[in-house]
C-alpha positions in Angstrom: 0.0 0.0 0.0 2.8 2.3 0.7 4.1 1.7 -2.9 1.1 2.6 -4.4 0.4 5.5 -2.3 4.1 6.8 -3.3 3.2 5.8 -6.9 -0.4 8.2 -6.5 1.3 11.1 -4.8 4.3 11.0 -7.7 1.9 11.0 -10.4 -0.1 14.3 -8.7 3.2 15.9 -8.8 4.3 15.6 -12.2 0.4 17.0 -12.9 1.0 19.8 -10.3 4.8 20.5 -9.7 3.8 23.5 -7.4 2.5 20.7 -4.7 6.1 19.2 -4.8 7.3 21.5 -1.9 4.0 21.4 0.3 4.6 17.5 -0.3 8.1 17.4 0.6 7.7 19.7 3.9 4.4 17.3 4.9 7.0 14.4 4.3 10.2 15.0 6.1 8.7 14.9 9.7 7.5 11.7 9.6 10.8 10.8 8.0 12.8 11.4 10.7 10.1 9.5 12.7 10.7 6.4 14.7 7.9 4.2 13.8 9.5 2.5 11.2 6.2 2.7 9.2 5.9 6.0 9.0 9.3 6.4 7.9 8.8 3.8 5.5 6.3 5.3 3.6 7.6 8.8 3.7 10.6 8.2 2.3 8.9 5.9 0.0 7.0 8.9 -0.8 10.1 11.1 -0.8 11.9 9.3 -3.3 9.0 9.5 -5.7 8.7 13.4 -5.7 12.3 13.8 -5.6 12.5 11.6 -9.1 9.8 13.6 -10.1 10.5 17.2 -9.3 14.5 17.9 -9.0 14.1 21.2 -7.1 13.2 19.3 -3.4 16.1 16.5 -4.1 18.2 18.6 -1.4 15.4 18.5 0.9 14.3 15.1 0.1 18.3 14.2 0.6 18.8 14.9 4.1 15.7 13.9 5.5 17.0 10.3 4.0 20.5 10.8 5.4 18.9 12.0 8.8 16.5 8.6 9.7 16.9 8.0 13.2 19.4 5.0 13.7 17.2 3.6 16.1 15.5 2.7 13.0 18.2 0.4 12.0 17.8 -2.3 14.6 14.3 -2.2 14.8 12.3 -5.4 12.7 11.2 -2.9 9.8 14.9 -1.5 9.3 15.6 -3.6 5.8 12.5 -2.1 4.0 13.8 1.8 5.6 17.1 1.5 4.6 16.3 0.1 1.0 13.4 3.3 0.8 16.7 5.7 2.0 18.7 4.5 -0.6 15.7 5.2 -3.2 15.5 8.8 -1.8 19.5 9.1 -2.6 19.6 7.5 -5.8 17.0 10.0 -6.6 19.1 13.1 -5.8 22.3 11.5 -7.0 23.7 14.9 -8.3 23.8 16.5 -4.9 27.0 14.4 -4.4 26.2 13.5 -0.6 29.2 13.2 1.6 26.9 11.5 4.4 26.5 8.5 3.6 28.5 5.7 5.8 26.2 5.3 8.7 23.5 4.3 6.0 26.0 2.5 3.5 27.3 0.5 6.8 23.6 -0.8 7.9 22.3 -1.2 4.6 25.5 -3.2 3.2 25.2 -5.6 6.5 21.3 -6.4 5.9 21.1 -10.0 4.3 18.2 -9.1 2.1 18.0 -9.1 -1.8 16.2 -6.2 -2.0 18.2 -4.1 0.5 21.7 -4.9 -2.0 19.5 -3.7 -5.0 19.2 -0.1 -3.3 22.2 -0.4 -2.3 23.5 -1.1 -6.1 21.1 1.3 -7.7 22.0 4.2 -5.4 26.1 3.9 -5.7 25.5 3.4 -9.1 23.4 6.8 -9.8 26.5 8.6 -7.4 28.9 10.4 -9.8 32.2 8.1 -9.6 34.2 10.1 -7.0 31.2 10.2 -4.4 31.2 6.0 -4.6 35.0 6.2 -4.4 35.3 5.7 -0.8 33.1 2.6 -0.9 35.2 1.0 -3.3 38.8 1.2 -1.6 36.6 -0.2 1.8 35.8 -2.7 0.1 38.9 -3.6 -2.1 41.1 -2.7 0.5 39.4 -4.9 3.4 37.6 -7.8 1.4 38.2 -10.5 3.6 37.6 -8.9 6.7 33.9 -8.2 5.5 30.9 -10.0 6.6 29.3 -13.1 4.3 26.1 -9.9 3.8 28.4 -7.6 3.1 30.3 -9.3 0.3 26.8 -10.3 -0.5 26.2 -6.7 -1.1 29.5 -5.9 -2.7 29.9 -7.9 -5.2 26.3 -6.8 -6.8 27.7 -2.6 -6.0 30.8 -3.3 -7.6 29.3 -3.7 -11.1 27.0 -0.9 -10.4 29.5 1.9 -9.8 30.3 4.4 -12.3 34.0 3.6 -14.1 36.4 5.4 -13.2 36.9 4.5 -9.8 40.0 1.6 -9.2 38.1 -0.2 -12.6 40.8 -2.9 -12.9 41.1 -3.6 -9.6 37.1 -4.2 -9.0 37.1 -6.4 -12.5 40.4 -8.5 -10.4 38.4 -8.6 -7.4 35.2 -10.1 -9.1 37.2 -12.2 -11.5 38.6 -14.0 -8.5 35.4 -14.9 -6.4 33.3 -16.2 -9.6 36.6 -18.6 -10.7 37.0 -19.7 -6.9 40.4 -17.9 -5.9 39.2 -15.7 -3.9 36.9 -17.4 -1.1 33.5 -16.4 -0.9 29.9 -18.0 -0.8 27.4 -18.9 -3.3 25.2 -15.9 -3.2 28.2 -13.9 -3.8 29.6 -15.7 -6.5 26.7 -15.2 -8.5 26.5 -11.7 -7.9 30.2 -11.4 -8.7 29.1 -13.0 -12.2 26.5 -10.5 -12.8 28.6 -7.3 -12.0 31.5 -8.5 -14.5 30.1 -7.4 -17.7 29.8 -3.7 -16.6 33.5 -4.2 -15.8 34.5 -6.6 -18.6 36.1 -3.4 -21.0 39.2 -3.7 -18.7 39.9 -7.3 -20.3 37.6 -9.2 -22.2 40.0 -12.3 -21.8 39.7 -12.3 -18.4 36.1 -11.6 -17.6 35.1 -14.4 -20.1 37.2 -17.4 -18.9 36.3 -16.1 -15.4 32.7 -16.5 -16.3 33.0 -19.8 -18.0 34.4 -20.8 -15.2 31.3 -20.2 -13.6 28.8 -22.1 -15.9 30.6 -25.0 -14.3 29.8 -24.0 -10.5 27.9 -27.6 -9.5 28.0 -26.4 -5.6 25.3 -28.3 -3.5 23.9 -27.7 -0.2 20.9 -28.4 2.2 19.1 -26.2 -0.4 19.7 -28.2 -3.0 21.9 -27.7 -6.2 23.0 -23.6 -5.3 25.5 -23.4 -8.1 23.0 -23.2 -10.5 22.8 -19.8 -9.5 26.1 -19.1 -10.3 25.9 -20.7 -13.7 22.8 -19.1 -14.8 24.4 -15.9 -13.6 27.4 -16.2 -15.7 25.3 -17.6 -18.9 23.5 -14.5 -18.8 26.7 -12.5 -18.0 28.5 -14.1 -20.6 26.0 -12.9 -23.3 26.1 -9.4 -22.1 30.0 -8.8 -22.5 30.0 -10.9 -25.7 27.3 -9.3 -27.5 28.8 -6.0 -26.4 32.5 -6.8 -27.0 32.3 -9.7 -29.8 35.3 -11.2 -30.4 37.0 -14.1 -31.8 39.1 -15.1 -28.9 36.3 -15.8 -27.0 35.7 -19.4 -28.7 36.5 -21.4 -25.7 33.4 -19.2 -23.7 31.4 -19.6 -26.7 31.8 -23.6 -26.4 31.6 -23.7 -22.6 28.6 -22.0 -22.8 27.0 -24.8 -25.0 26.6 -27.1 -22.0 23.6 -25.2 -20.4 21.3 -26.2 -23.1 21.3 -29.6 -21.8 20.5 -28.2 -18.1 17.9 -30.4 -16.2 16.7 -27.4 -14.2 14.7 -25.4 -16.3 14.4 -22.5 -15.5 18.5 -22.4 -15.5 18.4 -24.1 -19.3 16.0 -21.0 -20.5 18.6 -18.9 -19.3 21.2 -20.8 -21.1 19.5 -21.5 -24.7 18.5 -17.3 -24.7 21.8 -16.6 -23.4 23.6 -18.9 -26.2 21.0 -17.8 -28.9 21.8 -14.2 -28.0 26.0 -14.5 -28.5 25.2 -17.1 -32.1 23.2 -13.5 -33.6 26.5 -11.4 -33.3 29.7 -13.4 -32.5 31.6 -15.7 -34.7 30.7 -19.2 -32.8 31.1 -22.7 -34.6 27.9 -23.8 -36.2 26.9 -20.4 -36.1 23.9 -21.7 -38.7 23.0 -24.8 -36.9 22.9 -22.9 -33.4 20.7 -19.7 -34.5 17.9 -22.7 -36.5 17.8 -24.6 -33.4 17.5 -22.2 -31.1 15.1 -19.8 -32.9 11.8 -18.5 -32.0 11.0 -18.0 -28.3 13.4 -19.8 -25.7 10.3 -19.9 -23.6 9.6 -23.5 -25.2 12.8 -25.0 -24.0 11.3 -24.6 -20.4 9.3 -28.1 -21.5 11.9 -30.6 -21.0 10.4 -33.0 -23.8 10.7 -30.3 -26.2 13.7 -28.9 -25.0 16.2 -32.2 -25.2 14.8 -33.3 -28.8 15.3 -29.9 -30.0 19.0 -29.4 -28.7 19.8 -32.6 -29.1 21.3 -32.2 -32.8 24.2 -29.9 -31.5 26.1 -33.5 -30.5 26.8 -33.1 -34.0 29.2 -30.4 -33.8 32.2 -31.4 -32.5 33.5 -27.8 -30.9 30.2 -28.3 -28.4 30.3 -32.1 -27.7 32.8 -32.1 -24.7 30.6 -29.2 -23.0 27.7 -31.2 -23.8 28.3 -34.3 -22.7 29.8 -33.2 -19.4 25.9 -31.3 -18.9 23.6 -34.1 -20.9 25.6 -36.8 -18.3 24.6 -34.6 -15.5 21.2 -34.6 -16.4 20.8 -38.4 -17.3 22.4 -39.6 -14.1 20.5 -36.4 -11.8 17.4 -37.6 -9.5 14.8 -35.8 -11.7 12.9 -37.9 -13.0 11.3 -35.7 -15.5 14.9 -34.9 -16.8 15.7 -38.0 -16.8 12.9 -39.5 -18.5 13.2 -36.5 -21.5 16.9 -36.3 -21.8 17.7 -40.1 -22.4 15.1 -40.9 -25.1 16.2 -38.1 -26.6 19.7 -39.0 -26.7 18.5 -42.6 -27.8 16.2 -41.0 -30.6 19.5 -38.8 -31.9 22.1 -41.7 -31.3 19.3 -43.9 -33.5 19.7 -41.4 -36.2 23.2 -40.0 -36.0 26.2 -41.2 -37.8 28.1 -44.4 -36.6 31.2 -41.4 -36.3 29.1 -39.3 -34.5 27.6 -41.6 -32.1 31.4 -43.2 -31.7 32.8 -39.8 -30.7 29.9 -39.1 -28.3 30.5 -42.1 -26.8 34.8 -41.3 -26.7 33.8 -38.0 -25.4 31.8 -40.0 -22.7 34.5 -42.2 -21.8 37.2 -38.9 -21.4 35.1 -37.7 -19.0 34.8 -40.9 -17.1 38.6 -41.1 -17.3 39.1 -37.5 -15.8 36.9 -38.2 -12.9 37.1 -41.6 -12.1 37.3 -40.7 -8.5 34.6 -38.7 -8.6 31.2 -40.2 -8.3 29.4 -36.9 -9.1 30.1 -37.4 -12.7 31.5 -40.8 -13.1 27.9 -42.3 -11.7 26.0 -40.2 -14.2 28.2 -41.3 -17.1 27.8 -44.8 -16.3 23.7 -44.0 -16.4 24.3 -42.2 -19.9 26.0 -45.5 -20.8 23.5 -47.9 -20.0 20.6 -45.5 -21.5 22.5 -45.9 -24.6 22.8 -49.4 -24.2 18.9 -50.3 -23.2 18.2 -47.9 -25.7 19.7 -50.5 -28.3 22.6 -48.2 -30.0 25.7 -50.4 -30.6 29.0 -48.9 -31.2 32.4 -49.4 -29.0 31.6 -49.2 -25.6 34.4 -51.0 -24.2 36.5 -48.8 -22.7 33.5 -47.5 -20.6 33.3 -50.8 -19.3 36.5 -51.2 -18.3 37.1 -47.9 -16.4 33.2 -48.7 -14.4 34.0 -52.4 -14.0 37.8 -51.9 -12.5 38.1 -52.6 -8.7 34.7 -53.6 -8.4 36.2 -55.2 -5.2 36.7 -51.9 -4.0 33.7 -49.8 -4.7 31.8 -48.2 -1.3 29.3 -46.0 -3.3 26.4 -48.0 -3.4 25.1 -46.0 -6.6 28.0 -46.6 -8.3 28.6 -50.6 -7.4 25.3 -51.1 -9.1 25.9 -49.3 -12.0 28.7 -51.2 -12.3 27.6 -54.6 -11.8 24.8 -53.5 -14.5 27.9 -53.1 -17.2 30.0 -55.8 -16.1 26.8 -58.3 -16.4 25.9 -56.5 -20.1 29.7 -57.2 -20.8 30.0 -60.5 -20.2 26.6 -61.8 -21.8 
């Protein structure tokens, strides 16, 4: 309701500017209140006239810099110090030089929406007023608090250049390819702020982001890297499209993989992201990638649709490696509904392939077994792409496969894996 009534009282000031200052003096009061409802929705309120009428921005300014900071530890503080930061990014040319006591409390608030005022407002400050933030947070990274890194990463990519430019790329560059330390959250946010930074060194910013499409991080939430990968498919597209280049070919393939995503909401991302790059950079296939990933990528949400459709890429050599790694991921995962798409479909193109193709899918199948045969994140789910093949009828080499699952069986402790081995060994034999 506050929204809206800041969205009503906005619109009757761009009808009527003469109400702006009436407005604005009704307003700052209640402000500086310390019912963190009131202040809510005055400054709400605030930083709709002030966007609307530049002549109270001053005003409008420093009843946002003056909220109490009692306000700050009450249980409403996240939604005033997200409506403060509205107010300033409104009046962004004043330059304010008060801003740390609400830069510290908004950049240690955990929520989302908090580090999106946060990033909005340092990004509408002219470059020298942001400055100060930036050598904080460069200078004392690892000292900061998980929400504050949080918050950092996303302002990072929002400041103006000109301020340490390099140095911020360096800094993101590091947390999205896992040299610098830092959590999930951050790491995906680090991935979105690169392409405003990505000028400084196109090399670096996309093999730091392919890096990224690769994040397979899991938690008690689930499979959390997949924020980090859709993140940097999106982010990839962005600097590419904006700074095409031919040196770029090993993003280009990396980025492949997501189309084969079983989360689909992260496989939209990756089929618009890789559709997007195909219309303006010079990526293998160019052709074959634009016809199957025309029309709207909203259809490839529908995993059915989506694996037949995509499916014809394992025909291109550049993407296969990228593929495969993904496709085996999917095949081996505990969806069932990706499961049950992805492996007829793989089936239905193996079926129809060439006997080469099929025979390099299946070598590209067994390299990845080979690199990670003590891993049973991926050497499970290649094993499951195997035997889909194999129940699936398509008969090419598959022996060294079998060898790599069936070795040691005497020592296997995964139960997921022993089985999938004894499955091969027995199709082996007989």
């Amino acid at each position: 309701m506050r929204e809206l009534g800041a969205a009503a009282i906005q619109r009757m000031v761009s009808e009527d500017t003469g109400l702006a200052q009436d407005v604005v003096h009704a307003l700052v009061p209640a402000a500086r209140s310390t019912d963190h409802e009131a202040a809510h929705g005055a400054l709400l309120a605030l930083a709709a006239v002030s966007k609307a009428v530049s002549a109270v921005r001053p005003e409008a300014l420093d009843a946002a810099l003056g909220v109490s900071p009692r306000l700050f530890a009450t249980p409403g503080a996240a939604a005033v110090i997200a409506a403060a930061c509205r107010v300033v990014a409104t009046s962004s040319s004043h330059a304010p030089s008060r801003l740390t006591l609400l830069l510290h409390a908004a950049t240690q608030r955990p929520e989302h929406f908090v580090h999106d005022a946060v990033a909005a407002m340092l990004g509408a400050l002219p470059a020298y007023s942001a400055a100060a933030y930036v050598d904080e947070v460069l200078d004392t990274w690892l000292s900061l608090s998980p929400e504050a890194q949080q918050c950092a990463a996303q302002a990072l990519g929002a400041v103006r250049l000109g301020v340490r430019d390099r140095e911020r790329l360096e800094l993101l560059v590091g947390i999205v390819d896992a040299s610098v330390t830092a959590d999930v959250d951050t790491r995906a946010r680090a991935a979105a702020s690169i392409p405003h930074l990505a000028a400084c060194d196109i090399g670096k910013a996309t093999a730091a982001l392919a890096c990224g499409l690769d994040d397979h991080t899991s938690d008690e939430r689930g499979d959390v890297g997949s924020w980090v990968r859709a993140a940097s498919a999106t982010a990839l597209a962005d600097t590419l499209c904006t700074h095409p280049t031919s040196e770029a070919r090993a993003a280009y393939v990396a980025m492949a993989g997501g189309v084969m995503e079983r989360i689909d909401a992260v496989r939209v991302v990756a089929c618009e992201a890789l559709a997007c790059v195909a219309r303006v950079c010079p990526v293998p296939a160019a052709d074959r990638v634009r016809q199957l990933l025309s029309g709207s990528v909203e259809r490839y949400r529908d995993a059915h649709t989506a694996f037949s459709a995509v499916m014809p890429l394992l025909d291109v050599a550049a993407y296969r490696p990228a593929l495969v790694a993904t496709l085996a991921r999917t095949i081996g995962s505990r969806s069932e509904t990706a499961r049950r798409d992805a492996a007829p479909a793989l089936v239905q193109w193996a079926q129809g392939a060439s006997c080469e193709n099929v025979s390099a899918f299946v070598r590209a199948l067994d390299s990845l077994a080979a690199r990670h045969m003590r891993d049973n994140r991926l050497f499970v789910p290649v094993a499951h792409t195997t035997l889909a093949l194999l129940d699936g009828g398509v008969h090419v080499d598959f022996s060294p496969i079998f060898r790599r699952a069936t070795a040691h069986l005497a020592q296997i402790k995964s139960v997921p894996r022993l089985l999938a081995a004894l499955r091969l060994y027995v199709i082996e034999k007989y």
